[in-house]
Backbone as CSV, one residue per row, in Angstrom:
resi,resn,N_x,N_y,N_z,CA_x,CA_y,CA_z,C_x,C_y,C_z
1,UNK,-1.086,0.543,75.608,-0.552,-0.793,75.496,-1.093,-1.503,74.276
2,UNK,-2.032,-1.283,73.673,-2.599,-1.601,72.694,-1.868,-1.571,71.042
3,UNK,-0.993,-0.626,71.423,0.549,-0.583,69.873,0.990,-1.644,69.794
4,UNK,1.683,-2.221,71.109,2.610,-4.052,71.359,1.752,-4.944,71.147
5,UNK,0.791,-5.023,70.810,0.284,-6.478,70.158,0.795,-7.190,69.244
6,UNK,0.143,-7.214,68.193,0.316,-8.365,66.990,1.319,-7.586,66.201
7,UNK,1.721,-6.693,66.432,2.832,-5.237,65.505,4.257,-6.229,66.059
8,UNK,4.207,-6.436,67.320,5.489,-6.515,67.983,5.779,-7.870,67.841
9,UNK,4.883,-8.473,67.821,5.043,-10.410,67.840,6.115,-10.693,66.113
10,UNK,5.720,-9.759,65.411,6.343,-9.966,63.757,7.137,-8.702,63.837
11,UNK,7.364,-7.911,64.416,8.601,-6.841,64.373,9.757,-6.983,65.330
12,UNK,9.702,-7.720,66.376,10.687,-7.971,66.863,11.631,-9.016,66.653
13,UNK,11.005,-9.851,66.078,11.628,-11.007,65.509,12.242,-11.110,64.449
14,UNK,11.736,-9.970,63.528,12.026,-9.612,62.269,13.288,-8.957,62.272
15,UNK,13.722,-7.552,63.330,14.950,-7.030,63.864,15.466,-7.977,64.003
16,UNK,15.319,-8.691,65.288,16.643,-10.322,65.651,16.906,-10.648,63.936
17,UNK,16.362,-10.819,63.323,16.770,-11.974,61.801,17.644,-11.013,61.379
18,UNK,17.015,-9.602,61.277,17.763,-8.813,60.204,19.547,-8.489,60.684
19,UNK,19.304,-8.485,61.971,20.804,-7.993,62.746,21.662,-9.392,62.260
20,UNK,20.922,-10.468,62.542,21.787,-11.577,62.537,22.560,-11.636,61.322
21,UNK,21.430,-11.379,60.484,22.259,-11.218,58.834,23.172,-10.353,58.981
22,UNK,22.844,-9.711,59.271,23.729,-8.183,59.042,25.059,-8.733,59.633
23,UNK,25.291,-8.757,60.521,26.577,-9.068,61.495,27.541,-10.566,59.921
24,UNK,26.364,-11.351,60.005,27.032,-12.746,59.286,27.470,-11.310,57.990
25,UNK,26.732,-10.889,57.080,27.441,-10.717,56.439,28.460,-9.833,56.519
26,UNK,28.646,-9.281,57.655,29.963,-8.194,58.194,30.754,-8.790,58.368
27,UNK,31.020,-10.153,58.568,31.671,-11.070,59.171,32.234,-11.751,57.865
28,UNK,31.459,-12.129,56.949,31.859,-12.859,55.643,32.489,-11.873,54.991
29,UNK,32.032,-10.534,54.555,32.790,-9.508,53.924,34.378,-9.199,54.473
30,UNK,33.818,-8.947,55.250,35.586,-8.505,56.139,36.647,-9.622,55.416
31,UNK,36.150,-10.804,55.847,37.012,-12.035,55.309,37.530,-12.062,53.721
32,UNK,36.655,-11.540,53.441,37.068,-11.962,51.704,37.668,-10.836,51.471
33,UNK,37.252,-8.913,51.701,38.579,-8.082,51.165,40.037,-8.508,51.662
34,UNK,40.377,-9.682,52.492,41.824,-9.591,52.748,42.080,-10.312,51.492
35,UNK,41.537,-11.232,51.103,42.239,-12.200,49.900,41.821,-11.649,48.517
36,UNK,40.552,-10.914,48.354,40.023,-10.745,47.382,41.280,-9.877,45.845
37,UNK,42.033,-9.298,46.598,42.727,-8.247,46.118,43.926,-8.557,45.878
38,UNK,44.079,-9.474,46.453,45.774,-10.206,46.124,45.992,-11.336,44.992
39,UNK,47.202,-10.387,44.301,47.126,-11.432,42.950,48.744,-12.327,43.031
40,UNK,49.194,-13.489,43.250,50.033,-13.827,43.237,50.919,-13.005,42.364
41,UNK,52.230,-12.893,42.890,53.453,-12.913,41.943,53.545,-13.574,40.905
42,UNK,53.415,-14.465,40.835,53.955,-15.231,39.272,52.838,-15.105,38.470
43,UNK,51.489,-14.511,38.543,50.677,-14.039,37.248,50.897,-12.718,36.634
44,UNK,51.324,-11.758,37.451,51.813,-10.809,37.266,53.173,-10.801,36.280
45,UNK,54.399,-11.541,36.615,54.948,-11.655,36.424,55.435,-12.543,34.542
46,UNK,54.248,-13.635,34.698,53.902,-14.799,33.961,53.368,-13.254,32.596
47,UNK,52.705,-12.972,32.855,52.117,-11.639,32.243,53.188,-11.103,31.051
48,UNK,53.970,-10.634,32.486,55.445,-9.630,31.860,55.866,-10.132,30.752
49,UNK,56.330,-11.465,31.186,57.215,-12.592,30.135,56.239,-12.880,28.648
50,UNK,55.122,-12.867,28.529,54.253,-13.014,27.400,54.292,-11.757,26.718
51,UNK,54.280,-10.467,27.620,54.424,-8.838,26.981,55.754,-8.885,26.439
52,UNK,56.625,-9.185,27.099,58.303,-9.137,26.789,58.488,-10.207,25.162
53,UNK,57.816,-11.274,25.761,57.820,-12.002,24.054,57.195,-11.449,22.867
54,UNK,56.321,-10.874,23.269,55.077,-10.666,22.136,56.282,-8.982,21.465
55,UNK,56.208,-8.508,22.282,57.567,-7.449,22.043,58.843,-7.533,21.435
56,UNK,59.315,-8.902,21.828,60.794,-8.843,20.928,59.899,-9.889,19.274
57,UNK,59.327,-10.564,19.682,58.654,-11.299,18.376,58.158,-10.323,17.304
58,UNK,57.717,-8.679,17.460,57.211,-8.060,16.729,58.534,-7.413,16.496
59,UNK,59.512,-7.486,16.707,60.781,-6.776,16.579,60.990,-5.329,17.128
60,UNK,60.328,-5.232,18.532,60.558,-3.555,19.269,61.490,-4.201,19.796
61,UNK,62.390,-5.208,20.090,63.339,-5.193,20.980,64.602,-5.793,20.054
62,UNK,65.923,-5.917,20.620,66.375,-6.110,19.983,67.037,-7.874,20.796
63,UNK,68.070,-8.776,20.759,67.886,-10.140,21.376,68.559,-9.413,22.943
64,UNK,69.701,-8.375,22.595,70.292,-8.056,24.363,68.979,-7.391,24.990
65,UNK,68.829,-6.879,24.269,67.545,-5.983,25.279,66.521,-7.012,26.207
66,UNK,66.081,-7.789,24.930,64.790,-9.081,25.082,65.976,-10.011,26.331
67,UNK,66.713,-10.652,26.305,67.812,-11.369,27.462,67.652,-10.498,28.436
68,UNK,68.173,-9.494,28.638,68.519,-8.344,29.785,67.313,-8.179,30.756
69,UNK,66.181,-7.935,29.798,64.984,-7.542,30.707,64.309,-8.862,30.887
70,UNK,64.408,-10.206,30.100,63.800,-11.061,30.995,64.463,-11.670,32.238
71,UNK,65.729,-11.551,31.976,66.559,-11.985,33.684,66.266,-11.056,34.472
72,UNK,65.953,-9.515,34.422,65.399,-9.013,35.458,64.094,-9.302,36.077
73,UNK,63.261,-9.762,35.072,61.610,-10.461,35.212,61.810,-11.576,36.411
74,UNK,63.009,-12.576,35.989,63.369,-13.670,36.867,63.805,-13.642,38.436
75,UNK,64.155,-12.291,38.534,64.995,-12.127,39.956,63.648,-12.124,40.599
């Protein structure tokens, strides 16, 4: 009986803290990969339309091409 003394008064208490964390941060994590990863549509998109300009402005496109593919950007 002499092990459970003063070992156990600061080790058991120390487990309780550590679980508690543990769980909170299982609990906070979980929460944030649902949103963390999702990027709205319209930045994605907002994106396209700056690639699509920067593209017909350097002259790889031609004006039907540059029209054509940004109304598809729009749908």
């Amino acid at each position: 009986m002499m092990w459970f003394g003063w070992g156990m008064m600061f080790f058991v208490p120390l487990c309780f803290i550590f679980g508690v964390v543990a769980i909170y941060y299982l609990i906070v994590s979980s929460r944030g990969n649902c949103s963390s990863h999702y990027t709205p549509r319209y930045h994605s998109s907002s994106r396209a339309a700056e690639i699509l300009s920067e593209r017909y402005a350097k002259g790889e496109l031609t004006k039907e091409e540059f029209l054509e593919m940004r109304k598809e950007l729009e749908k």
